[in-house]
C-alpha positions in Angstrom: 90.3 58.6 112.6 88.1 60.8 110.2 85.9 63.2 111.8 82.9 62.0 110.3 84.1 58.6 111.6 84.6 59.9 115.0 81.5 61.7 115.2 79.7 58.4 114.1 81.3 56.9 116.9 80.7 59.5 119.8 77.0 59.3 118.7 76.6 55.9 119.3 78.5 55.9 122.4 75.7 58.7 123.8 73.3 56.2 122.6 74.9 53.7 124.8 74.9 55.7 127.5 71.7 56.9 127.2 70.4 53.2 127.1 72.9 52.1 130.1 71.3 55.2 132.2 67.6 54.1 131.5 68.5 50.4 132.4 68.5 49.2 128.6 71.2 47.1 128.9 70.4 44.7 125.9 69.9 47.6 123.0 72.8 49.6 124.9 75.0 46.7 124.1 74.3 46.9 120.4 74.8 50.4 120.6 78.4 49.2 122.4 79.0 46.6 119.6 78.4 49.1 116.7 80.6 52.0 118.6 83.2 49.3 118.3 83.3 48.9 115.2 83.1 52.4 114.7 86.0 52.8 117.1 88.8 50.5 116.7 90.9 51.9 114.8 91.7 54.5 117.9 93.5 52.6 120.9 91.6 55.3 123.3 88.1 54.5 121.8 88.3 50.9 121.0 89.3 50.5 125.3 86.3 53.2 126.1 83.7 50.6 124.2 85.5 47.4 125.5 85.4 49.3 128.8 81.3 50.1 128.8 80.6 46.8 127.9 82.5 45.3 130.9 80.1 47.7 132.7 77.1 45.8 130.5 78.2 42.3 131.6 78.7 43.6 135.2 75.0 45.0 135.1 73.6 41.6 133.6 75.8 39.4 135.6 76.9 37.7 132.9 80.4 36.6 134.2 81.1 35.3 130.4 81.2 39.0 128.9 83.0 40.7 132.0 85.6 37.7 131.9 85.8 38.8 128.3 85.9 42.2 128.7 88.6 42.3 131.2 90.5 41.3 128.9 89.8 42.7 126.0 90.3 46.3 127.9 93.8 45.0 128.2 94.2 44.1 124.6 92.7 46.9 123.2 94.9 49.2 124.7 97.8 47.1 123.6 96.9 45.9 120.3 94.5 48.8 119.0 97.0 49.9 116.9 98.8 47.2 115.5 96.0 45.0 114.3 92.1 44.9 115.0 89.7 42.2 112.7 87.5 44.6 111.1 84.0 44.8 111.5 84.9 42.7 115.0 81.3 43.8 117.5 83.9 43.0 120.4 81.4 41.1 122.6 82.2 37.9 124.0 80.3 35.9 122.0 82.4 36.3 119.1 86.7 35.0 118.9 88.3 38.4 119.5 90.3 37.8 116.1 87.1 37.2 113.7 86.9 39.6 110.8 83.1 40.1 110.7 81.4 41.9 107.6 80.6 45.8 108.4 76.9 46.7 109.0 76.1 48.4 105.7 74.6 51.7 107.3 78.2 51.8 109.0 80.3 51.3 106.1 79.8 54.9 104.6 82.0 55.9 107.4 84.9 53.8 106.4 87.4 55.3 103.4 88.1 52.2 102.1 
């Protein structure tokens, strides 16, 4: 991972974070979804924002997401660096193998 990419990621994970720790959970989760993007490529970062939003779905009892979550933690550890769908926000509410189009204010971070 590129450092500019990585420090794209780590800033929207604080974001996260941030949100989680003042009870935001809805903007922290697309704060969660855009650190995944940002982090998938790395098998340690892609499980750290799977991970937070398991936390999410825990805090809004939405037994969909942590269901999801749970095992998406798994996956991402395994898979992360074999083969991710780009641009994938990770949450539940999209199939875990969809290649979704990159945010454009997130593409500059890509080398591609």
């Amino acid at each position: 991972m590129n450092k500019v990419l990585k420090m794209a990621y780590e800033r929207e994970m604080f974001t996260a974070q941030t949100l989680y720790l003042q009870g935001d959970f809805i903007t922290c989760f697309k704060s969660l979804e855009r650190a995944h993007i940002l982090g998938q490529q790395s098998a340690l970062r892609h499980t750290k924002s799977h991970w937070w939003m398991l936390k999410v779905g825990i805090k809004l009892a939405d037994t969909k997401e942590v269901s999801a979550q749970i095992l998406r933690v798994f996956a991402a550890i395994i898979f992360s660096r074999l083969w991710v769908p780009k641009g994938n926000t990770g949450g539940a509410n999209v199939s875990a193998f969809k290649p979704m189009p990159i945010p454009n204010d997130l593409k500059v971070f890509f080398n591609e």
